[in-house]
N, C-alpha and C positions, 0 to 999 in steps of 0.2 A: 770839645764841644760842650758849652756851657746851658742850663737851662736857660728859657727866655719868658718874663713874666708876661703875661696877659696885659694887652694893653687893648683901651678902646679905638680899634680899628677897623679895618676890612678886608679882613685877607684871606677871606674864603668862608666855607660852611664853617658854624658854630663860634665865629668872632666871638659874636656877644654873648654866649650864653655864660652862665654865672658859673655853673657846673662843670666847667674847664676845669683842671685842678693847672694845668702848664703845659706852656707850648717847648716845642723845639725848633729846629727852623723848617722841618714837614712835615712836622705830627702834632698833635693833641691828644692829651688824654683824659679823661674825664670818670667818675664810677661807676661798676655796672650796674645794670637796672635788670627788674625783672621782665624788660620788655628784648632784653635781647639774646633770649633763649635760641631762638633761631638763626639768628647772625654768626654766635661762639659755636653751635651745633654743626653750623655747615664746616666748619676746621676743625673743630676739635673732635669730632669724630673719626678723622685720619688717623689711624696709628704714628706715620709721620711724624703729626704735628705734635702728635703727644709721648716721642721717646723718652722723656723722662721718666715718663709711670708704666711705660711699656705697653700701653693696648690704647684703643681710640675707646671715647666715650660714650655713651650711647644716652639720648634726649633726657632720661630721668637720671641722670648722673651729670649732665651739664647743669639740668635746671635747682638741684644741691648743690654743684658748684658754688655757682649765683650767689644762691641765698647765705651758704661760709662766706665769701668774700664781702657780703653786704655786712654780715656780721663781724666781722673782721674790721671794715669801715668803719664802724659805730663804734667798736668797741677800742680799737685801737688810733684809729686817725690815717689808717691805709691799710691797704689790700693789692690784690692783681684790679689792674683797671682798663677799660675799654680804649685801645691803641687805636688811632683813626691819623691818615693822612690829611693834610690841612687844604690840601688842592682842591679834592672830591668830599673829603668826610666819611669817604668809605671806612670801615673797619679793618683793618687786616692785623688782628692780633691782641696781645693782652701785653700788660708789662706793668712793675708796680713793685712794691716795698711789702714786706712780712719780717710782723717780727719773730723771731727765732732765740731759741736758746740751746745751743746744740749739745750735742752728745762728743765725749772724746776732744778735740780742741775746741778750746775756750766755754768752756762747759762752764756756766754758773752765770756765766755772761749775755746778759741780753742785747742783743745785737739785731739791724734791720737787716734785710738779704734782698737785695735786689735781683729780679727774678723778669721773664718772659717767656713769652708764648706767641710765634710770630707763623704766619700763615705759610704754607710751603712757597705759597705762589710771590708769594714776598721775599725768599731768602735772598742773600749777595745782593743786596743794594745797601747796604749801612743801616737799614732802619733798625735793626738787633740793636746798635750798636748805639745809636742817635738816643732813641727811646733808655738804654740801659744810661746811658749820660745824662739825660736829662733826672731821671730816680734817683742818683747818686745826687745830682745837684739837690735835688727838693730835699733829699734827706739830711743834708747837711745847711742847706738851706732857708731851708722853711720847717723842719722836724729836728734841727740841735741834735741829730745825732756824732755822737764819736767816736761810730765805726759802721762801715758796711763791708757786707759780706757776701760771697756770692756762694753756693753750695752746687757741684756738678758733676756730672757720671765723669769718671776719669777717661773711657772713652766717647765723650763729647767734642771733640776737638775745635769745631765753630767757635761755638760757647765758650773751649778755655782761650781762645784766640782771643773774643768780644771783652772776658774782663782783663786778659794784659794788656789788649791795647788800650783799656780805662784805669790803668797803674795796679789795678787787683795784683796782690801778692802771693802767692802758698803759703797757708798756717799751717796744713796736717789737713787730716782728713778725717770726717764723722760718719755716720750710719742713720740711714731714717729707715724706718720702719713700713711700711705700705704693705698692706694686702695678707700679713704672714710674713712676706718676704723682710730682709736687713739685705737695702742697697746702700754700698760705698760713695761717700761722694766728696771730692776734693773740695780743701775749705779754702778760700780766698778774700783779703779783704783790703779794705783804704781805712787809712783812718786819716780824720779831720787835717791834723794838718799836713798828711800828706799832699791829699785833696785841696786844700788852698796852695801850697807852692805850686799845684799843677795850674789851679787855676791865676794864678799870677806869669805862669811863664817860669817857675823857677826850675833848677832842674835839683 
């Protein structure tokens, strides 16, 4: 599933806006704003939706989200970014590239990790999967990167499903830090020209 660049067309909510960053072929995604503290809040306040950090968020913790990932944007050239379906425009989720330099494997290494955050009510329909395909595409892409990495609770099993079936590989496993806590998380990644023999068909 290859990204698809923005073209002048009409194919539902947000065609034209300039602030697209790339389509898939039923998403868009674009950066977040400070206006959509209430949209992220109604999901991310799920525990659910947020098992990767272990607890749901609560309004003055989404709306620092935000503002990291906007700073993130400026500073780096990507962030977690607003997931919207291209039908309606609705939002259902986050997805997006962070740069990382991890702990334990490939340590010294700065590497992009492509990452998500998808609304419960959205799971099993492919859009994890669509959205992670298309970040993978933009990073190697549009961002030169030459490697992506994906980082995930060992029992995540969706998620390790979503990056093998995108050629992610095991490198070892790193440690992040959050709250006090040192959580485990399996390291996976593509590199560039892996990534092109896929995207040619080759095996």
């Amino acid at each position: 599933m290859q990204e698809q660049p923005l073209t002048p067309d009409s194919r539902g909510p947000g065609s034209h806006d300039p602030a697209i960053l790339f389509r898939t072929s039923r998403l868009f995604l674009r950066p977040l704003l400070a206006s959509d503290l209430e949209s992220l809040y109604a999901f991310m306040q799920h525990r659910d939706n947020m098992s990767a950090w272990e607890h749901g968020f609560s309004r003055d913790e989404v709306r620092a989200w935000i503002a990291g990932q906007r700073e993130r944007m400026a500073r780096d050239g990507c962030s977690y970014w607003a997931l919207h379906r291209s039908d309606s425009g609705a939002l259902i989720g986050q997805a997006g590239l962070l740069t990382q330099n991890l702990q334990g494997h490939l340590q010294g290494q700065d590497l992009l990790e492509v990452a998500y955050i998808l609304d419960k009510r959205f799971w099993h329909q492919g859009y994890a999967t669509e959205a992670a395909a298309g970040c993978i595409s933009y990073a190697f892409a549009r961002l030169h990167a030459r490697e992506v990495c994906a980082t995930i609770r060992p029992d995540n099993t969706a998620s390790l499903a979503v990056a093998r079936r995108l050629g992610l590989q095991e490198r070892g496993l790193t440690v992040k830090e959050y709250r006090g806590r040192s959580l485990p998380h399996l390291v996976l990644s593509l590199r560039r020209e892996q990534w092109q023999k896929r995207s040619r068909g080759v095996s």
